[in-house]
N, C-alpha and C positions, 0 to 999 in steps of 0.2 A: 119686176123685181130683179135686181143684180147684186151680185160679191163684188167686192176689191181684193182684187187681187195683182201683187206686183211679178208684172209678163217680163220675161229676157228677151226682149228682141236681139236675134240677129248673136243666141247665142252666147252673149259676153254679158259679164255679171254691171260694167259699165254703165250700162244702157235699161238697166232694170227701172219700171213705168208700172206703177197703181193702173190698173187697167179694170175697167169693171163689166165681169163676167156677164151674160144674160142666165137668168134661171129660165130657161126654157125647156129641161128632158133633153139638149143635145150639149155635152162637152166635148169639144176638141182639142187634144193634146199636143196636137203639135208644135206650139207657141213655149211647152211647158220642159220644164226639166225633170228626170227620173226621180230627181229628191227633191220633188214638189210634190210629186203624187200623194205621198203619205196623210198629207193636212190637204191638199187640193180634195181629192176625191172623197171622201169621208165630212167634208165640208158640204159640198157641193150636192150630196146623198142628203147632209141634213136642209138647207136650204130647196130642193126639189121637195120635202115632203113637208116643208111650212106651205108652199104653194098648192100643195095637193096635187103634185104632178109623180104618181105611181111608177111610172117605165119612161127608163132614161137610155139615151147613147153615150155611148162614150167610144168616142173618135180615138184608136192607138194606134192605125195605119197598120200595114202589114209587116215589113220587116222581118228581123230575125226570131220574131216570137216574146222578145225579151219583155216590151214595154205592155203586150198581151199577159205575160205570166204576173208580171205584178200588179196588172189590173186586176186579174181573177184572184190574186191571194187578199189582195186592199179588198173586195168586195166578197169575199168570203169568212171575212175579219168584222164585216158592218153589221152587225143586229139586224136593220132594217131590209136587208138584204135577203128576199123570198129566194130568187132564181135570177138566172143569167146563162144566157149561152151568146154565139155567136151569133153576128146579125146574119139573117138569114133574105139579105137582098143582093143589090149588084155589086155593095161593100165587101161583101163576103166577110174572111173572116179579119177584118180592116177594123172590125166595128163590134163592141158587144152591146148587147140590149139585157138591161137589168129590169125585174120586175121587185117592187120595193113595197110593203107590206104597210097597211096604211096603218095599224095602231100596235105599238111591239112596247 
């Protein structure tokens, strides 16, 4: 199963491409813009739990904290949204793992 969704490559609104996501439990953000998160992630939450896929990633890289802080407010805003902390691998905190409640 996958979303369409249209990717900025390379940055500039020019070169914007219907790209279709995988539902697989891992999103990567860094293809995405900060004002895409809003509809991206909250989408993407509902499409993981038509699949029955309970605990996702979501790829914000490390940085300054920023694109981490509005992952955690968009996922604290989702109903379906049990728990979430920071991935606790070699990601560190690059990466957060959401756990998503199967009937809400």
């Amino acid at each position: 199963m996958a979303i369409t969704w249209h990717v900025c490559h390379n940055n500039t609104t020019q070169t914007m491409e219907p790209t279709e996501l995988p539902i697989d439990g891992t999103l990567d953000l860094h293809t995405f813009k900060p004002e895409e998160l809003g509809s991206l992630i909250p989408a993407y939450i509902d499409e993981c739990l038509k699949e029955g896929i309970y605990e996702i990633r979501i790829i914000h890289g490390k940085g300054t904290g920023n694109l981490r802080r509005s992952v955690h407010t968009l996922l604290d805003r989702h109903d379906s949204v049990k728990s979430y902390s920071l991935a606790n691998d070699r990601s560190g905190w690059g990466a957060t793992i959401a756990t998503l409640e199967k009937d809400v």
